[in-house]
N, C-alpha and C positions, 0 to 999 in steps of 0.2 A: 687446865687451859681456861683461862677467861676469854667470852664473849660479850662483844657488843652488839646494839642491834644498829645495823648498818646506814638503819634509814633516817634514825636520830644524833648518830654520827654524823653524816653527810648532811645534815640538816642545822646542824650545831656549827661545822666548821666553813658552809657557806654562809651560815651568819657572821662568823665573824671574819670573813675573810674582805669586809667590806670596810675602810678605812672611820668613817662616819657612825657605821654602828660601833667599831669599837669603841672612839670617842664618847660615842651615849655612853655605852656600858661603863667605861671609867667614870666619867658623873656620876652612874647613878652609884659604883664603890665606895666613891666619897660619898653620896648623902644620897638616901633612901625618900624614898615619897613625892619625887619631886615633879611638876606639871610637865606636863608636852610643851605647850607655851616655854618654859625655863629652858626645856631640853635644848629647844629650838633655837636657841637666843644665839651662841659660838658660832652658829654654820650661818653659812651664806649661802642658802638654799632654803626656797620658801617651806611653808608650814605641811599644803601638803607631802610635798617629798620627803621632810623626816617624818610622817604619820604612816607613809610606806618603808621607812625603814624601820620604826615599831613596829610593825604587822610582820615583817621579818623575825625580828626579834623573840616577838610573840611566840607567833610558828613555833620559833625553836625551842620553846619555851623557858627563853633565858631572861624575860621580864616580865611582869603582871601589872596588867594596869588596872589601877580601880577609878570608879567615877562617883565623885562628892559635888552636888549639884549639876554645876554645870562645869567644874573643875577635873580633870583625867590625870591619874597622876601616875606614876610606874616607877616599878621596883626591881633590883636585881634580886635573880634566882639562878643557885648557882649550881642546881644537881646537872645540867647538863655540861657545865664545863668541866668540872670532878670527873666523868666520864670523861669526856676527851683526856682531859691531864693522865686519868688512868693509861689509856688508850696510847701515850703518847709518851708514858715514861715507861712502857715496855721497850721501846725503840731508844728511850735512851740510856737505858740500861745496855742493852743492846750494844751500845755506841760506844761506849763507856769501858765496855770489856776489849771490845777492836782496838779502841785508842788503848788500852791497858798493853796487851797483846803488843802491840805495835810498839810503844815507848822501851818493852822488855827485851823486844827483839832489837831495836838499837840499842840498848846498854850493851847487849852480848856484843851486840859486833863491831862497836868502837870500842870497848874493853882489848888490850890484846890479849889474847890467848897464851898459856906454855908453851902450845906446839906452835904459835906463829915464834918466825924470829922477827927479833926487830932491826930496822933500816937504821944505818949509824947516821944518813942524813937524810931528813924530809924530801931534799932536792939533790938531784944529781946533775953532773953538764952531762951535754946531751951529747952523743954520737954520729949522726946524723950530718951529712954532708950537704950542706946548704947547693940548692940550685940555682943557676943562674936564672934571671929574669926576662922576661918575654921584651922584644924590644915592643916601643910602641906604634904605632898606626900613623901613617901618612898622614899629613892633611889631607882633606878631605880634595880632589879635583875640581874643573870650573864647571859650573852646572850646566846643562842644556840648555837652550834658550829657544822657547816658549815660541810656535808661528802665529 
């Protein structure tokens, strides 16, 4: 049995459960080293609210930022998502074998069988003695009037 530690799991998947840190993290897939400043630029939200969604990130330790003067710049790091993925393709293995399971059990049972016989027509007429119909409803009388 594989374990994970729960507390870096649940720390990894409220990072990215957040629409804007995912967006960073795609940046930073495509191109490593890149400023806060750059990161910042797509969102429409000021500087410091993605510098709290870095410290998130951080945390989880799915970025590294380093600082060159007065420039900060961040990187992806990806052991904590590999854990999740781990974490996460147990279940879909998982998934995988139900939906297998499940596809095997309908071939059986649209397959006909020997011992079904088969129906000479899909449809048959029906037997069933149609009944008569409800009549309908009066109109309606004159209403009260109102003292």
């Amino acid at each position: 049995m594989v374990y994970y530690r729960r507390d870096e799991l649940d720390t990894t998947f409220a990072a990215l459960s957040d629409p804007t840190r995912r967006a960073i993290l795609a940046q930073l897939a495509e191109q490593d080293g890149v400023s806060v400043s750059e990161l910042a630029k797509p969102f429409k939200v000021s500087l410091p609210a993605i510098m709290k969604h870095l410290d998130v990130l951080s945390d989880a330790k799915l970025i590294r930022r380093t600082k060159t003067g007065r420039v900060v710049s961040c990187e992806l790091t990806a052991a904590p998502m590999e854990d999740a993925m781990r974490w996460l393709n147990r279940y879909a293995q998982f998934w995988s074998q139900q939906l297998d399971r499940l596809a095997a059990f309908v071939e059986e049972e649209s397959s006909p069988s020997p011992r079904q016989p088969q129906l000479k027509s899909p449809a048959s007429p029906s037997s069933v003695v149609s009944m008569r119909r409800r009549k309908k409803s009066t109109p309606p009388g004159p209403t009260p009037k109102k003292s």
